[in-house]
N, C-alpha and C positions, 0 to 999 in steps of 0.2 A: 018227370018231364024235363026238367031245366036240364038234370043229368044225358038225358037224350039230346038234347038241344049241345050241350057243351061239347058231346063226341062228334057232333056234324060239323061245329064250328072248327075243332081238332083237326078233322079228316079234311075239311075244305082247304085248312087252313094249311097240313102237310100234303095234300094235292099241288095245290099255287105252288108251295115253294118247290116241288118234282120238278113241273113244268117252266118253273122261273129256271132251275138248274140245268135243265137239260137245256134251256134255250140258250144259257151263257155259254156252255160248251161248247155247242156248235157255232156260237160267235167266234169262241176263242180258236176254234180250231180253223173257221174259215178264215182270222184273220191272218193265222201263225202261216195257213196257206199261201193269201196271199202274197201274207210276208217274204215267202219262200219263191215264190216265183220273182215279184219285182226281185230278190236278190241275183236271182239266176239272172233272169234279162240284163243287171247289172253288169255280171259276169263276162257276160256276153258281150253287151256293148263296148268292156273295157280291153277286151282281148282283140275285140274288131278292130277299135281306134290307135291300140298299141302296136297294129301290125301297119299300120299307114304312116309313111314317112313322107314329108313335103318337104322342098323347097334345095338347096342348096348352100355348100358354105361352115362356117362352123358349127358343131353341135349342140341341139339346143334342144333339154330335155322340160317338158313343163308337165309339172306336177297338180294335179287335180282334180276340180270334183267333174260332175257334170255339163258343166260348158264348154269344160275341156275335151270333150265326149264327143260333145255335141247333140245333149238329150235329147227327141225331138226333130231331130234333121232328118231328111229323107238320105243325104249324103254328108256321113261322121265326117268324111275328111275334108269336109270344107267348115268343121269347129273355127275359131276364133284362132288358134295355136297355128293356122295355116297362114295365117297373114305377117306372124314372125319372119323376121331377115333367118337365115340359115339351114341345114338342115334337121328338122324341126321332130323329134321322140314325146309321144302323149305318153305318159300316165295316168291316166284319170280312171274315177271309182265315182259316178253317181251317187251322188249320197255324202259322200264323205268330206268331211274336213281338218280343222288342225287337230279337236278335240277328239277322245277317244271311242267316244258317245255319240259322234253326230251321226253315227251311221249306224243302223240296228241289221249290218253286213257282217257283223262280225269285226279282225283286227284288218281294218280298211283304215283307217287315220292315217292321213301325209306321213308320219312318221313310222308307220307300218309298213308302206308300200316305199319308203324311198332308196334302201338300200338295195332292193332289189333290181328296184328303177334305173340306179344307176351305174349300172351293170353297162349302157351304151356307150360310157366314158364323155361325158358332156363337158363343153366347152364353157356353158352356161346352165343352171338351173332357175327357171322361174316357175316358183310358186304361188299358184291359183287360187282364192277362195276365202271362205267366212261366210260365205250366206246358209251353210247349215251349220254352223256354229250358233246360228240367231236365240236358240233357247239352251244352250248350254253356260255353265257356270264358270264366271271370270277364270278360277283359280284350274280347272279343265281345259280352255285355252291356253293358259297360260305353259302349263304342262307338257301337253300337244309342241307345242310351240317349240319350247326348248328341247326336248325329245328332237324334234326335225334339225332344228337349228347342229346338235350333236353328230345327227347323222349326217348333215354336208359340209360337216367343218374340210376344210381343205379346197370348197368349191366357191367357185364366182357364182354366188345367190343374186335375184330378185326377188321381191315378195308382191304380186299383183292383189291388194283388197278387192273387199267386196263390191259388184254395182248396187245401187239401189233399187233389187226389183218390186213392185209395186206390195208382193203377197208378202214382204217380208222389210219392210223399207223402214218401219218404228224401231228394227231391231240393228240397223244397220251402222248407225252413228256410234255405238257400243261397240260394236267389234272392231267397228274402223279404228278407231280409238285407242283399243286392244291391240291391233295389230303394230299399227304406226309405232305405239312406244315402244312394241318390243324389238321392232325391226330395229327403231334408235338404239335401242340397249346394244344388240348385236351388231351392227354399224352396218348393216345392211341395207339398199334403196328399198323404198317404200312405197308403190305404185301407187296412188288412191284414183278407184275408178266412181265412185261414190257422186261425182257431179255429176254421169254423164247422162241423157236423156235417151233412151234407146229402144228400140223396140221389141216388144215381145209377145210371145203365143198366148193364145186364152185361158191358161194359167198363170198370168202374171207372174212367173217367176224365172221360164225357162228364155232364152230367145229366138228370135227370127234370125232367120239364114241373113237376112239385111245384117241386124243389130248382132250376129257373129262378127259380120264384117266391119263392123262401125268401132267394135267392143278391141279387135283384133289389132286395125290399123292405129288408134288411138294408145292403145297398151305397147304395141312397137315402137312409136314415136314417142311415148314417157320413158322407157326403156333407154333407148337412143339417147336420151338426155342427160340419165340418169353414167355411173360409173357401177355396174355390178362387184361385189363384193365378197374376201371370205367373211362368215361370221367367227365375231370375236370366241375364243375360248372361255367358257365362263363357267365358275366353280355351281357345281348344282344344291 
């Protein structure tokens, strides 16, 4: 009897785990799914916003994630990069940032996408971003960083931080932090957008067509201020 009893608990008990297995599977697979599409939509959005040039003047290429995009807009080319002085070239990759990990796009990192990028012969590069850097590791940024920093040596850089958006705002004094020294290292201006108070969609991460504009005119006028710069050469 106990012998009978012990193979049912067996069988029960190799049943659950069939059922627990095949259930992860199909997690994993609708996630990988998922994953696959937001990439492509990525794709998409980045090719869209790369063919929209605004404004007039010197060329002005700005490197970045999603708000360079304009994730979320009904119309990309009124991103934040549209309220720059010049004629104004997006790169941007939702998702992505300095690190080489913030994006699960594959090799999308700033430093991945820049030499390609700067293929329009810019007069200026401003670089975008940090906020999907938020759970990635110091020494990953740091990485990121000098990788890009490599591939625009010879260029008048900007470097625009992260804003504080609400979904991600604990992580955001760290990066800024991050960034700032390193732009010092490299003698490069250091935008911080980190004070600003701006508005955004029901995601609290992305923004509003407003707070593009708010984010846009405010990052032209630090810019204006600022002396864009090459970065220094530095032994890696």
């Amino acid at each position: 009897m106990l012998h009978s009893q012990n193979v049912r608990r067996a069988l029960g008990a190799s049943a659950i785990a069939v059922v627990l297995g095949a259930a992860m599977a199909f997690y994993v697979a609708d996630s990988a799914d998922a994953g696959q599409t937001r990439c492509r939509d990525h794709r998409a959005d980045a090719r869209e916003r790369s063919a929209i040039v605004t404004g007039e003047g010197g060329r002005v290429l700005v490197i970045g994630d999603s708000w360079s995009v304009g994730l979320g807009q009904d119309d990309l080319a009124r991103s934040w990069p549209s309220r720059l002085d010049g004629e104004v070239h997006v790169a941007g990759f939702s998702g992505s940032g300095f690190s080489a990990r913030a994006s699960g796009c594959g090799t999308v990192s700033f430093a991945d996408r820049a030499p390609t990028a700067l293929g329009v012969r810019p007069a200026l590069v401003v670089v975008e971003g940090g906020l999907n850097d938020y759970d990635q590791p110091a020494a990953a940024i740091d990485d990121g960083f000098r990788d890009l920093m490599a591939d625009l040596a010879g260029e008048r850089v900007v470097v625009v931080g992260p804003a504080s958006a609400p979904s991600r705002a604990a992580a955001v004094p760290r990066v800024d932090a991050l960034l700032a020294g390193l732009s010092a290292e490299y003698g490069v201006p250091y935008v911080q957008t980190s004070d600003l108070a701006l508005d955004y969609l029901d995601d609290e991460l992305h923004l509003t067509e407003g707070g593009h504009a708010e984010f846009g005119d405010v990052v032209a006028d630090r810019i204006a201020a600022n002396s864009p710069a090459r970065p220094a050469v530095l032994p890696r």
